[in-house]
ChimeraX commands (.cxc) that place a marker at each C-alpha (Angstrom):
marker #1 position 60.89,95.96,95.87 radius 0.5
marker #1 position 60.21,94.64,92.38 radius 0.5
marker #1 position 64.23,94.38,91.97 radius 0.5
marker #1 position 64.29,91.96,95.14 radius 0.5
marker #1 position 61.61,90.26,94.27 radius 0.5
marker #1 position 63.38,89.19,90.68 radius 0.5
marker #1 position 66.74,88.62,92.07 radius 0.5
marker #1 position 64.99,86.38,94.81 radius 0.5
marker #1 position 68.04,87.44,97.46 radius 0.5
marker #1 position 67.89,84.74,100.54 radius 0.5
marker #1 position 67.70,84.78,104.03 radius 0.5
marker #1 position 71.57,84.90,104.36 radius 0.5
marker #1 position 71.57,88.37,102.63 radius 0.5
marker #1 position 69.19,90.29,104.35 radius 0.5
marker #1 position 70.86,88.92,108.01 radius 0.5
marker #1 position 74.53,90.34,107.15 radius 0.5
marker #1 position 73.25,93.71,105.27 radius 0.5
marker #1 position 73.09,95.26,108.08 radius 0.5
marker #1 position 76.90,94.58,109.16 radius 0.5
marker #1 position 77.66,95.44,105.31 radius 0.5
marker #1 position 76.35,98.27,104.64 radius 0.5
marker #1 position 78.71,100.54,106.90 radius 0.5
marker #1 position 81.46,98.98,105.66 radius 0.5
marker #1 position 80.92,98.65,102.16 radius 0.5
marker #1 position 78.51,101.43,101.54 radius 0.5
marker #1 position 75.94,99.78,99.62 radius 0.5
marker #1 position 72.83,101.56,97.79 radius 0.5
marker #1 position 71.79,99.28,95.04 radius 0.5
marker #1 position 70.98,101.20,92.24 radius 0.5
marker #1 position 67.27,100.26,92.10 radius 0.5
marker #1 position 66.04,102.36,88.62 radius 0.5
marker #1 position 65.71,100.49,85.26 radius 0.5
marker #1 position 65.55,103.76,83.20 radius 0.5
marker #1 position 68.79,105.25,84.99 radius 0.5
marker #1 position 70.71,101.87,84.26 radius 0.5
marker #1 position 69.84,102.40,80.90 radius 0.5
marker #1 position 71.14,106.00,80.67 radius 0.5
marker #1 position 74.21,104.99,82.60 radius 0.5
marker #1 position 74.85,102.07,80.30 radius 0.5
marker #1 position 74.32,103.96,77.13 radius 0.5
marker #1 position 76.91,106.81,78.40 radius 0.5
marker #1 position 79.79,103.73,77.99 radius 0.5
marker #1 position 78.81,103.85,74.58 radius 0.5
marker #1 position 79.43,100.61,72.22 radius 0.5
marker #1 position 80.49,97.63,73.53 radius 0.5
marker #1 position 80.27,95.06,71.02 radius 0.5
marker #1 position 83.65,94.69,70.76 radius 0.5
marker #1 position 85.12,95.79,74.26 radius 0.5
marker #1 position 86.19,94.17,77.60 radius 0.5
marker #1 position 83.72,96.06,80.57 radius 0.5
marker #1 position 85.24,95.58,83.92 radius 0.5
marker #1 position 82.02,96.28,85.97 radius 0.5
marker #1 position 82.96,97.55,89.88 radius 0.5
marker #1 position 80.32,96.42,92.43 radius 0.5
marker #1 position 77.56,94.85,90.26 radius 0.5
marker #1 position 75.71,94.01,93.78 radius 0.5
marker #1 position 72.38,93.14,92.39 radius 0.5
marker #1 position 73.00,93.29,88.76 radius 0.5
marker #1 position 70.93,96.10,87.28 radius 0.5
marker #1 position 73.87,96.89,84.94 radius 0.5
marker #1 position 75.22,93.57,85.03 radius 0.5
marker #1 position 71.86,92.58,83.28 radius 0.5
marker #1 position 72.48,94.91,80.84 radius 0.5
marker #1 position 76.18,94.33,80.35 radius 0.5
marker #1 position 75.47,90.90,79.69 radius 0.5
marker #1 position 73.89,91.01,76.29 radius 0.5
marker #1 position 75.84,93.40,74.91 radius 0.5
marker #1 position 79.63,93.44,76.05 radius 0.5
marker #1 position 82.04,91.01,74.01 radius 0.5
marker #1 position 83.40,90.19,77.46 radius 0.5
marker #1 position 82.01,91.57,80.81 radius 0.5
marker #1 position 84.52,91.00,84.06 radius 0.5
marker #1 position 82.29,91.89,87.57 radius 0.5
marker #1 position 84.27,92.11,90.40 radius 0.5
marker #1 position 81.64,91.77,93.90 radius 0.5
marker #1 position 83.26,91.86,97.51 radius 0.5
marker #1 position 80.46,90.48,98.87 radius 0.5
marker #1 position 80.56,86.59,98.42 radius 0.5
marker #1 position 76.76,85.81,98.92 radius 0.5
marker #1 position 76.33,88.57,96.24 radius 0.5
marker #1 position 78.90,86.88,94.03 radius 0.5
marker #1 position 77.71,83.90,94.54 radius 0.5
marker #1 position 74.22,85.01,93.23 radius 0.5
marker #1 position 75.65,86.57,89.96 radius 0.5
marker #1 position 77.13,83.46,89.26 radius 0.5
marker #1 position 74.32,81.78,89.53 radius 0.5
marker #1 position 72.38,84.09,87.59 radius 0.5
marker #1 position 74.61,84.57,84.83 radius 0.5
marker #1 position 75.77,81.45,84.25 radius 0.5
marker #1 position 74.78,80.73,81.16 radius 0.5
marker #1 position 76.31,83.53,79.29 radius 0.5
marker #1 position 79.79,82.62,77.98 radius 0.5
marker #1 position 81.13,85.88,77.68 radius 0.5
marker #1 position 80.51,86.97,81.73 radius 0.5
marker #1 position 83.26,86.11,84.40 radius 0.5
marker #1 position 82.24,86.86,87.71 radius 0.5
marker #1 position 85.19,87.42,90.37 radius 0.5
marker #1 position 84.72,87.66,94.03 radius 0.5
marker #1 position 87.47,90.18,95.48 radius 0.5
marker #1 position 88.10,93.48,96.34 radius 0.5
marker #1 position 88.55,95.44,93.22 radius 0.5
marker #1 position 91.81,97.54,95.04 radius 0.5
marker #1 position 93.20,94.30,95.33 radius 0.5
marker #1 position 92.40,92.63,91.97 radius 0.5
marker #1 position 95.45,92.75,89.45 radius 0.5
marker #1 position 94.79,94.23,86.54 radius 0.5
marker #1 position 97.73,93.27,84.38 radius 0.5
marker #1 position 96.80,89.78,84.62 radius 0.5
marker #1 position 93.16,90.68,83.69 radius 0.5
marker #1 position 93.82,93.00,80.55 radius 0.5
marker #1 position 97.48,92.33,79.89 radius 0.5
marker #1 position 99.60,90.42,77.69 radius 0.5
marker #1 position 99.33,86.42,77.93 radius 0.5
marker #1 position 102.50,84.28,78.22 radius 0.5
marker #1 position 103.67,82.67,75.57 radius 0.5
marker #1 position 100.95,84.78,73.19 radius 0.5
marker #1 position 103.63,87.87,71.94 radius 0.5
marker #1 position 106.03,88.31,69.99 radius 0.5
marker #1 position 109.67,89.24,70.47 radius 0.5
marker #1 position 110.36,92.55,69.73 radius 0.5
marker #1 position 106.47,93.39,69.27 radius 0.5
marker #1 position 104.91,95.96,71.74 radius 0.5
marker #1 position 102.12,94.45,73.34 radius 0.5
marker #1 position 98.86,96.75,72.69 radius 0.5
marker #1 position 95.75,96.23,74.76 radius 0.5
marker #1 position 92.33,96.38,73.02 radius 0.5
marker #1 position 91.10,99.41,75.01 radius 0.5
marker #1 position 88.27,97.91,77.85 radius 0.5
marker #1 position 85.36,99.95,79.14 radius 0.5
marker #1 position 84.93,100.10,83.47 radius 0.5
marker #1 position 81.75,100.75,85.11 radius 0.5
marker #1 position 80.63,100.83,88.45 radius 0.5
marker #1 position 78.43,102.37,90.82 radius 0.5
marker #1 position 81.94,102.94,93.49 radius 0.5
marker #1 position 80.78,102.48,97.71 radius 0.5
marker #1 position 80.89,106.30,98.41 radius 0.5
marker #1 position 83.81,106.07,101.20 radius 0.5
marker #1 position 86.65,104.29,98.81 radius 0.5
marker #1 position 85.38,106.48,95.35 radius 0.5
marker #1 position 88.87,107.99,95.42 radius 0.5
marker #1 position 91.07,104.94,96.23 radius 0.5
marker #1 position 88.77,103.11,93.62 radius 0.5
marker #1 position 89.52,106.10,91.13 radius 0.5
marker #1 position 93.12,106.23,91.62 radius 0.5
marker #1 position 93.25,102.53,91.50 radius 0.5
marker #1 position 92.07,102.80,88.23 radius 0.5
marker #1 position 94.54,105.69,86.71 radius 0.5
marker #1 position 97.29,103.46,87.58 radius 0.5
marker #1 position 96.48,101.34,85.01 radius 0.5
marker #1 position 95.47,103.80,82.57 radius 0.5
marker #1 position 96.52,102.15,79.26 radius 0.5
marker #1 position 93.96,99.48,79.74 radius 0.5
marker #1 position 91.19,101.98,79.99 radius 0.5
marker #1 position 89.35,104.03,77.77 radius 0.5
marker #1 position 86.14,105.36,78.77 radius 0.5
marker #1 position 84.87,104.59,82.21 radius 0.5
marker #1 position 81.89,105.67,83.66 radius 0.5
marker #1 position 80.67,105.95,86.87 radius 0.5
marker #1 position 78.32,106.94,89.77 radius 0.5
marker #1 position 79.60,108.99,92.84 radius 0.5
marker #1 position 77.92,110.72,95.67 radius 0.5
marker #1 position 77.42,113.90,94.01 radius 0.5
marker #1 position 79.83,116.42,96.43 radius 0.5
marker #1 position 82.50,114.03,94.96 radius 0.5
marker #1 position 81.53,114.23,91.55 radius 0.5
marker #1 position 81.62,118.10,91.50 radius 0.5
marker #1 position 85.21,117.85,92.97 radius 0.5
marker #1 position 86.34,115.24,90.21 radius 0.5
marker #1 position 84.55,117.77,87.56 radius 0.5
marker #1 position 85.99,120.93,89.49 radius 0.5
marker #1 position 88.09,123.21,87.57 radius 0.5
marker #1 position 91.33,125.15,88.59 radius 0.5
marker #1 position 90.11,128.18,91.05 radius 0.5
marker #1 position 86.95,126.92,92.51 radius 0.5
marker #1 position 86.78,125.96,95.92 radius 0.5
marker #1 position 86.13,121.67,94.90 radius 0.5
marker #1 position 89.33,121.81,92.91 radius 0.5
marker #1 position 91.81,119.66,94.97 radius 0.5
marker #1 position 94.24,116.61,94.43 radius 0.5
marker #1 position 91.30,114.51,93.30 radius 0.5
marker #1 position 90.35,117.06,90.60 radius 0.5
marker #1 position 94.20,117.12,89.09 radius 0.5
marker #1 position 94.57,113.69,89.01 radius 0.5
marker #1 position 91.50,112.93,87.35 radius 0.5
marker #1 position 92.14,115.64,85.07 radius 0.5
marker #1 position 95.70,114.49,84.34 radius 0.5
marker #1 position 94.54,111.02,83.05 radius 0.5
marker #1 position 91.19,111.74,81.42 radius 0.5
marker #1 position 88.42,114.63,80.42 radius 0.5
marker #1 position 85.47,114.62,82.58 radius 0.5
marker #1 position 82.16,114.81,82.04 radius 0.5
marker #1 position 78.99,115.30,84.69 radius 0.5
marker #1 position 76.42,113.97,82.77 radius 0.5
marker #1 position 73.09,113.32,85.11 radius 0.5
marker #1 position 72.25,113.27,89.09 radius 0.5
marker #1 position 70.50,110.69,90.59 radius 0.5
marker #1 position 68.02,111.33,93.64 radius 0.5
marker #1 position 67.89,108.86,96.43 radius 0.5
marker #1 position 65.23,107.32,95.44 radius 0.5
marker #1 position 67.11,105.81,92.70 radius 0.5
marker #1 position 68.87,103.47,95.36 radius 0.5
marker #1 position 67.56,100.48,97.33 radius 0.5
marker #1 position 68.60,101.29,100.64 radius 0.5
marker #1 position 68.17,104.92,99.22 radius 0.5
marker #1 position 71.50,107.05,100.62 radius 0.5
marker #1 position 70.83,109.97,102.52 radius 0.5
marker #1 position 72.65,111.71,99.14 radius 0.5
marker #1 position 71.92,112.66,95.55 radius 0.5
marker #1 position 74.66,110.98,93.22 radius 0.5
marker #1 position 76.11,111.80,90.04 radius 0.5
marker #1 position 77.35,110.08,87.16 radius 0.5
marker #1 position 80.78,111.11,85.29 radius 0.5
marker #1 position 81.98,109.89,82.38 radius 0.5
marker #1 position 85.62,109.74,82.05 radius 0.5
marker #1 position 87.41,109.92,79.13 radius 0.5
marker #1 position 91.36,108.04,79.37 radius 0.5
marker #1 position 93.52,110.80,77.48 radius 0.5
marker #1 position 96.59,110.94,79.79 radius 0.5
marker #1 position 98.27,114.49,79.55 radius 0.5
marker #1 position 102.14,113.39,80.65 radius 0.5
marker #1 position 103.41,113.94,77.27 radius 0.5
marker #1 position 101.76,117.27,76.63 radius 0.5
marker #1 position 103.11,118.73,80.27 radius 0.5
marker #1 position 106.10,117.65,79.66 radius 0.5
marker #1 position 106.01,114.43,82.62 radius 0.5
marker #1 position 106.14,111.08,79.76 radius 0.5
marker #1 position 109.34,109.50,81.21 radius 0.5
marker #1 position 109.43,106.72,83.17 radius 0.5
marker #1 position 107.02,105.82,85.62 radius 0.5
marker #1 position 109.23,107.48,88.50 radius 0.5
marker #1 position 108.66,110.89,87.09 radius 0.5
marker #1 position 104.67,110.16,86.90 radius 0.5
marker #1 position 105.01,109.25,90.34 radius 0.5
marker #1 position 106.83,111.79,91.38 radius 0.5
marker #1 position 104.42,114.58,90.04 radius 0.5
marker #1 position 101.53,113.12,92.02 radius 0.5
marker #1 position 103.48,113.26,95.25 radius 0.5
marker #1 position 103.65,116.46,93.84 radius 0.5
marker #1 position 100.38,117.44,93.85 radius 0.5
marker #1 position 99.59,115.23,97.25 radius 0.5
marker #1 position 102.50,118.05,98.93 radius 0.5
marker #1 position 100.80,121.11,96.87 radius 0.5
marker #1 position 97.35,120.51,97.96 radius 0.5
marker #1 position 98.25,119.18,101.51 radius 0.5
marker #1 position 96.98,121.31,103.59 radius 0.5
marker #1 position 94.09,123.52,101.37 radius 0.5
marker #1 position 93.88,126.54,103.94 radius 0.5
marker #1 position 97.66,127.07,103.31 radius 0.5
marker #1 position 99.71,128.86,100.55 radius 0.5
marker #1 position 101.48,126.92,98.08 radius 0.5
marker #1 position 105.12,127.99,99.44 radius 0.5
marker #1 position 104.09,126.95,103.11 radius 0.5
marker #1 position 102.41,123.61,101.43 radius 0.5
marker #1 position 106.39,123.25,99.56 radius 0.5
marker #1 position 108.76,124.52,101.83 radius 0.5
marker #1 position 109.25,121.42,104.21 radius 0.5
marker #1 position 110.30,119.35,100.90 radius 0.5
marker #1 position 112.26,121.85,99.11 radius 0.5
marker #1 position 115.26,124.01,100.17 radius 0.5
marker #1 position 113.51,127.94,100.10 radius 0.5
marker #1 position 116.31,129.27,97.27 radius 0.5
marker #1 position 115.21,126.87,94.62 radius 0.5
marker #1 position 111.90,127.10,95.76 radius 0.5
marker #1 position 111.80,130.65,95.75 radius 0.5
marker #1 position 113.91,130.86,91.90 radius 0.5
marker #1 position 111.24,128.03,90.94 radius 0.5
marker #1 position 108.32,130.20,91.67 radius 0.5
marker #1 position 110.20,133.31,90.14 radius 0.5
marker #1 position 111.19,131.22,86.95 radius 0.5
marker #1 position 107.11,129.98,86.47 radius 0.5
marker #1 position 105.70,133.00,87.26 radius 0.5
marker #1 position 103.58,131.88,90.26 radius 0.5
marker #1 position 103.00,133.72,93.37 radius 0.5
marker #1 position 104.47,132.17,96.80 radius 0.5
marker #1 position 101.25,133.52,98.09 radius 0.5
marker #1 position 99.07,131.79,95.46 radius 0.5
marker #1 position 97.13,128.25,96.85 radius 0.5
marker #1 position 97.50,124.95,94.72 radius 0.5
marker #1 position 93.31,125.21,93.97 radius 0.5
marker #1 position 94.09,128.16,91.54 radius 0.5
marker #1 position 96.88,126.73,89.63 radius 0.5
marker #1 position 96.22,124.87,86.23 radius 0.5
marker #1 position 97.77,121.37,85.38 radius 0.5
marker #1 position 100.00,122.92,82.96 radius 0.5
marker #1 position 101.23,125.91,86.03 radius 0.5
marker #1 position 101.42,123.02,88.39 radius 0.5
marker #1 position 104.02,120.91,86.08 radius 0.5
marker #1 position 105.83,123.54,85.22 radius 0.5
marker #1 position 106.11,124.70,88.69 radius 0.5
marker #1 position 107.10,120.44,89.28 radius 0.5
marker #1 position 109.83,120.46,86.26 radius 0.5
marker #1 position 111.52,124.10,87.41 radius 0.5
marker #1 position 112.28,122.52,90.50 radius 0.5
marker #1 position 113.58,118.99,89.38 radius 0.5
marker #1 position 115.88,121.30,86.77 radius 0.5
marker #1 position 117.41,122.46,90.48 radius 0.5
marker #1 position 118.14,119.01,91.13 radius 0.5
marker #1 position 115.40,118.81,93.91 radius 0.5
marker #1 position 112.58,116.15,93.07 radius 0.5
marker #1 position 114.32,113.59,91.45 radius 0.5
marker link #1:1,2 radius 0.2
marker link #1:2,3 radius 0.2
marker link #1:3,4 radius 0.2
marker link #1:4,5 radius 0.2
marker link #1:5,6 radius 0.2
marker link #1:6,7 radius 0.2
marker link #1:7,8 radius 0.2
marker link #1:8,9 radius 0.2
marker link #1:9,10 radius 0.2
marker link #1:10,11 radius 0.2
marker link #1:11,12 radius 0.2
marker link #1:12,13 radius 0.2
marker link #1:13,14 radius 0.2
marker link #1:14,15 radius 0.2
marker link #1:15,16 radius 0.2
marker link #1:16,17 radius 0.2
marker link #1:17,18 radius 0.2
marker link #1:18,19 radius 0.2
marker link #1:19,20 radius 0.2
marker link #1:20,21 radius 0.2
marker link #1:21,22 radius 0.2
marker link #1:22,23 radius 0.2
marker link #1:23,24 radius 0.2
marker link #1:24,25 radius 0.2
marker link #1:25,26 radius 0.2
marker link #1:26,27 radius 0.2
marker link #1:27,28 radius 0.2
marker link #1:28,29 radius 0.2
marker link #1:29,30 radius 0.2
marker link #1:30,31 radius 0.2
marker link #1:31,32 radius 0.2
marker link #1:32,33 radius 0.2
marker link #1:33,34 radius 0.2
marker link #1:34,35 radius 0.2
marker link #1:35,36 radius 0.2
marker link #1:36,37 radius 0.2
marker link #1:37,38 radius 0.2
marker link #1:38,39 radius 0.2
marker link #1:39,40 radius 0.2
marker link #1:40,41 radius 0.2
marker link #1:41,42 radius 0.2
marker link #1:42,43 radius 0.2
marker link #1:43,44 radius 0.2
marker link #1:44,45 radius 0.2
marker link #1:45,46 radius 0.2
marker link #1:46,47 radius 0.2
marker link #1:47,48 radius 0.2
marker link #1:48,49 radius 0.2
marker link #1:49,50 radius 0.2
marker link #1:50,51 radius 0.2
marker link #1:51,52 radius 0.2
marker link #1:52,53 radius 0.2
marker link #1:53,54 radius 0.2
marker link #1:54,55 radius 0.2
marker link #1:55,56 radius 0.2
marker link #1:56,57 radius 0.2
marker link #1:57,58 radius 0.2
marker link #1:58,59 radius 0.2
marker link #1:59,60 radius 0.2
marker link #1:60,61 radius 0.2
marker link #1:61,62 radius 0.2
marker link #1:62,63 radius 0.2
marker link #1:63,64 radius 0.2
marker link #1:64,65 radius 0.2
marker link #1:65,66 radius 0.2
marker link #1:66,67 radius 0.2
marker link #1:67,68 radius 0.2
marker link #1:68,69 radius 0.2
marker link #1:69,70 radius 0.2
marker link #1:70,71 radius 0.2
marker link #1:71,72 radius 0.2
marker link #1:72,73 radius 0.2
marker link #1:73,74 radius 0.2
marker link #1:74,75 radius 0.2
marker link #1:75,76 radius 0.2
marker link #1:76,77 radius 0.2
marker link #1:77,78 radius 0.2
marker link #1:78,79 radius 0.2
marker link #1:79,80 radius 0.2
marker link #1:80,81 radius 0.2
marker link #1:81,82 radius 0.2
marker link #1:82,83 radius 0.2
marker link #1:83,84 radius 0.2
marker link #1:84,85 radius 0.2
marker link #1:85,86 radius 0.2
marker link #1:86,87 radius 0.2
marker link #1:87,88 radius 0.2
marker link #1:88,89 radius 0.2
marker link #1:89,90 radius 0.2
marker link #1:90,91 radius 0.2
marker link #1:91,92 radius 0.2
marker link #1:92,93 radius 0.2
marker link #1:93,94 radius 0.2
marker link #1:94,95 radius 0.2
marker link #1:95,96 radius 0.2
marker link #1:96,97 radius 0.2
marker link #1:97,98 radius 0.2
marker link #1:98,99 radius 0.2
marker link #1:99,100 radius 0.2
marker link #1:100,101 radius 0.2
marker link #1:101,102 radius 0.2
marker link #1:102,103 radius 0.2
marker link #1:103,104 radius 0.2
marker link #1:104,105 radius 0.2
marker link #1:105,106 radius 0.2
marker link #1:106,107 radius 0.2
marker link #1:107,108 radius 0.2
marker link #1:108,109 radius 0.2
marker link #1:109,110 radius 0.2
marker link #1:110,111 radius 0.2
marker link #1:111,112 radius 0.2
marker link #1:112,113 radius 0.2
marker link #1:113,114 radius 0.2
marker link #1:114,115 radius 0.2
marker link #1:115,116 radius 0.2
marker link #1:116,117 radius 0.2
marker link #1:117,118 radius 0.2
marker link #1:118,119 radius 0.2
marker link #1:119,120 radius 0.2
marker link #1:120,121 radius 0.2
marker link #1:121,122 radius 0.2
marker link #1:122,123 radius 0.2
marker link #1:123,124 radius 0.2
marker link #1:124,125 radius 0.2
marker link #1:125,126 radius 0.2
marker link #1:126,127 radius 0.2
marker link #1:127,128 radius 0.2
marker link #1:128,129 radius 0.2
marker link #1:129,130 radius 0.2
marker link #1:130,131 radius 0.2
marker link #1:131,132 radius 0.2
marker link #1:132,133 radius 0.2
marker link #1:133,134 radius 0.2
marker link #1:134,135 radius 0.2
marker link #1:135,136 radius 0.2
marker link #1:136,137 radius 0.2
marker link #1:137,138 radius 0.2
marker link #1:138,139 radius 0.2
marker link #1:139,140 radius 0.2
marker link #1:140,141 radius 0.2
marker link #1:141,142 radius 0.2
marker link #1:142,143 radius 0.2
marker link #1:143,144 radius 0.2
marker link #1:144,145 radius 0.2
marker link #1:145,146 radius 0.2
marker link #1:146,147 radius 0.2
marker link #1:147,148 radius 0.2
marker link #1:148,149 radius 0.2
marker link #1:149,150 radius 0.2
marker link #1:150,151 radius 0.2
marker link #1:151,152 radius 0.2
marker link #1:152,153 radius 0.2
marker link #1:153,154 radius 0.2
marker link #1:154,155 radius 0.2
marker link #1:155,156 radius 0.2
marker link #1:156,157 radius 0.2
marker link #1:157,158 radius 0.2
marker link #1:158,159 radius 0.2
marker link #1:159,160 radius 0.2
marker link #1:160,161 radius 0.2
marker link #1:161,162 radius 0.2
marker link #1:162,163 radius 0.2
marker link #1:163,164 radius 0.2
marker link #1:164,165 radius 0.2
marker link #1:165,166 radius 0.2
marker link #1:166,167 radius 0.2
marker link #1:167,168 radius 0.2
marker link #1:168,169 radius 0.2
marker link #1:169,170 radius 0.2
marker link #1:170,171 radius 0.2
marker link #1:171,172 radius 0.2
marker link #1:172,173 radius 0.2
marker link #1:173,174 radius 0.2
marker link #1:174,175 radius 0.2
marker link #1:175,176 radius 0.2
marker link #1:176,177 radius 0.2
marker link #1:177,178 radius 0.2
marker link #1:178,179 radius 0.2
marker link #1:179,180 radius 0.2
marker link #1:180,181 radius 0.2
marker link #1:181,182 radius 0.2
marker link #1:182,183 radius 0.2
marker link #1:183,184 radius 0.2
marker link #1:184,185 radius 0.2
marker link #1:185,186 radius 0.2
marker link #1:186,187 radius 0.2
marker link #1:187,188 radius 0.2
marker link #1:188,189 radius 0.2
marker link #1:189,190 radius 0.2
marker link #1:190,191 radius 0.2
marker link #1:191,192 radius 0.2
marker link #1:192,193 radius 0.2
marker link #1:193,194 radius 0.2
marker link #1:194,195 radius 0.2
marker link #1:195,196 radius 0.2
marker link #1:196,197 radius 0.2
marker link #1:197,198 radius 0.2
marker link #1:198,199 radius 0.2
marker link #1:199,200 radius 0.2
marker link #1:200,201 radius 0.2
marker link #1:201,202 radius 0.2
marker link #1:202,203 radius 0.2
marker link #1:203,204 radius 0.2
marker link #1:204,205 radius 0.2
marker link #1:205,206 radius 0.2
marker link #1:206,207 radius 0.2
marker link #1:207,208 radius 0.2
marker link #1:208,209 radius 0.2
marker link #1:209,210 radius 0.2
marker link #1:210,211 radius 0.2
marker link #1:211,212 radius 0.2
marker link #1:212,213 radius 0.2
marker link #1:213,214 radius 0.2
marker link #1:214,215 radius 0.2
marker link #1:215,216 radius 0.2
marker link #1:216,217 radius 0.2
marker link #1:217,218 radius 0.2
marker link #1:218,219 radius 0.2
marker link #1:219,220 radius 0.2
marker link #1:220,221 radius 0.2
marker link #1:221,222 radius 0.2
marker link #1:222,223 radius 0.2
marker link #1:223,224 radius 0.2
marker link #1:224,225 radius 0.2
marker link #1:225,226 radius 0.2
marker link #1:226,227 radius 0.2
marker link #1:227,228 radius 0.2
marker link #1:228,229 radius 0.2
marker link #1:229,230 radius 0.2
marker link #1:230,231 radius 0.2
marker link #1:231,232 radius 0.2
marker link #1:232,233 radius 0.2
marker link #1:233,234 radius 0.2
marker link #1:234,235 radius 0.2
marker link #1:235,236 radius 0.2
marker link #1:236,237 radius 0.2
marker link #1:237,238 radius 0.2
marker link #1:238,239 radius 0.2
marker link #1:239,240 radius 0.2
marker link #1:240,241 radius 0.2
marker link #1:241,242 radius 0.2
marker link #1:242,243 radius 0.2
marker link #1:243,244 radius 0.2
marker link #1:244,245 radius 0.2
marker link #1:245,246 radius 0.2
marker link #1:246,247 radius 0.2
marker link #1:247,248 radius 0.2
marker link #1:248,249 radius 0.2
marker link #1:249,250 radius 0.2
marker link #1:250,251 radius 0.2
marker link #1:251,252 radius 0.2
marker link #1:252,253 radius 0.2
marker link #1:253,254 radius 0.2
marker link #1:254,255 radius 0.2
marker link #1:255,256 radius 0.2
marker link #1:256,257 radius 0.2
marker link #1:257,258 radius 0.2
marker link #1:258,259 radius 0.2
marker link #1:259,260 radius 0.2
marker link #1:260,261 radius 0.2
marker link #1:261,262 radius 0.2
marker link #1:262,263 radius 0.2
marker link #1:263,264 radius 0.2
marker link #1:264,265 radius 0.2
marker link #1:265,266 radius 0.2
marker link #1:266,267 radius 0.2
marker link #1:267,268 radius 0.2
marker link #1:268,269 radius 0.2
marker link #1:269,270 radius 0.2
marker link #1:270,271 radius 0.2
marker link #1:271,272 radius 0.2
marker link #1:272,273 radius 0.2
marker link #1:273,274 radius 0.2
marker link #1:274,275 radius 0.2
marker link #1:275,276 radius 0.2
marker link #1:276,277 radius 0.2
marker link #1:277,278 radius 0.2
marker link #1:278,279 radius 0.2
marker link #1:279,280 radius 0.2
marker link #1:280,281 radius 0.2
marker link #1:281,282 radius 0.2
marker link #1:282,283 radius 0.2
marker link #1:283,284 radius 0.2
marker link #1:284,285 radius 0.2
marker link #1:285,286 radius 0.2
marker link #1:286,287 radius 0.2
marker link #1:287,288 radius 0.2
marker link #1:288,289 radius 0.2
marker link #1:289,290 radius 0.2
marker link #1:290,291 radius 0.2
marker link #1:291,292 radius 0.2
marker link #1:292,293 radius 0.2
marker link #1:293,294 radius 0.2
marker link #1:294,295 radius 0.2
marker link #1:295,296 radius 0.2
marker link #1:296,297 radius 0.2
marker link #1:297,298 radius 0.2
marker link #1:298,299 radius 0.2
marker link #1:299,300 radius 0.2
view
């Protein structure tokens, strides 16, 4: 393909694809006028860090490159890596890091430098963009990943086999809406904005894909969950016990970590049916639900 041809990938590459490509789920996107979209949707970057996830071939990367103040790519695949660097050597502002991207610590990438603060002076990031088309079996680890270090964030955008997409976009009483919906909807708005066929993709998947656009607005304070980082915690093993097992009710889902009276005065106090399934309640039903039953001295 044209995109091979310009990248000019060698031997080496094509003999350990095969062996990659179950394990790291690799479909390079292939389509110049869908990089462009997808670039456009993270929106100015003149003056923002872009961490991009998987560059593989560098159709964003090439993109990324002459417009991003600084652009960090993070590539698993070392012969891959190893041909970014080479082909983006000579731009300054482009740092290309070979490692897995669950792995890669992102408070040394985007947080403050020692010796370069102040004391007594809160440390403020300059808010950096992420962007990444995410191997379709580690999208939610990836996603997660990323909410854990929220603050440096502010818009990220991404493509996602499109059955995942419509669960990350899935709102509170439809049969996608899960754990992965309410935690991407606890950090961030979400936006689907276009599909991609397979034909977008060299290998093309045997899927269509979809790319979201995630907007970083955490919604701790406004539920009521901005302490310390225990109590965010704690409301996500929250949700992970609410939404445990989907074909069960909400009080079957509970009642192994709860004692059944404060469970019971908990679900009487919020208003919420012990019959009712965690896919139907909101965010705001859900922490409320979380707080009644910490006020009974159970979740702390």
């Amino acid at each position: 393909m044209p995109e091979e041809k310009r990248v000019n990938v060698p031997k080496v590459a094509s003999t350990r694809r095969p062996q990659l490509k179950p394990k790291l789920g690799q479909h390079f996107l292939a389509s110049e006028s869908y990089a462009l979209q997808i670039v456009e949707a993270l929106g100015y970057t003149t003056q923002n860090t872009v961490l991009e996830i998987g560059p593989g071939r560098g159709m964003l990367t090439s993109l990324l490159a002459k417009q991003a103040r600084r652009l960090i790519a993070v590539e698993l695949d070392r012969v891959l890596a190893a041909q970014l660097r080479l082909r983006f050597g000579m731009f300054s502002n482009v740092e290309i890091i070979e490692a897995d991207v669950l792995s890669v610590d992102f408070d040394s990438l985007f947080g403050p430098k020692p010796g370069l603060g102040r004391p007594g002076i809160e440390f403020k990031p300059t808010p950096a963009k992420a962007i990444g088309n995410l191997p379709y079996h580690i999208t939610s680890d990836i996603l997660l990943r990323l909410f854990e270090y929220a603050k440096y964030f502010e818009t990220i955008v991404i493509m996602v086999q499109r059955e995942v997409g419509d669960r990350v976009a899935a709102r509170p009483g439809s049969s996608d809406y899960g754990l992965l919906s309410a935690t991407a909807q606890l950090y961030a708005r979400v936006e689907k904005l276009i599909t991609l066929p397979p034909g977008a993709f060299a290998p093309p998947p045997k899927v269509h894909s979809t790319v979201l656009r995630l907007t970083v607005a955490p919604r701790q304070r406004e539920l009521g969950l901005d302490g310390n980082g225990t109590l965010k915690t704690a409301f996500i093993d929250f949700l992970k016990l609410s939404f445990g097992h989907k074909r069960k009710t909400l009080w079957n889902n509970l009642k192994s970590s709860y004692p059944e009276p404060d469970l019971r005065a908990a679900l009487a106090e919020t208003k919420i049916k012990p019959v009712a399934r965690a896919e139907t309640l909101s965010l705001e039903e859900s922490a409320a639900l979380f707080c009644a039953l910490r006020s009974y001295g159970n979740g702390s």
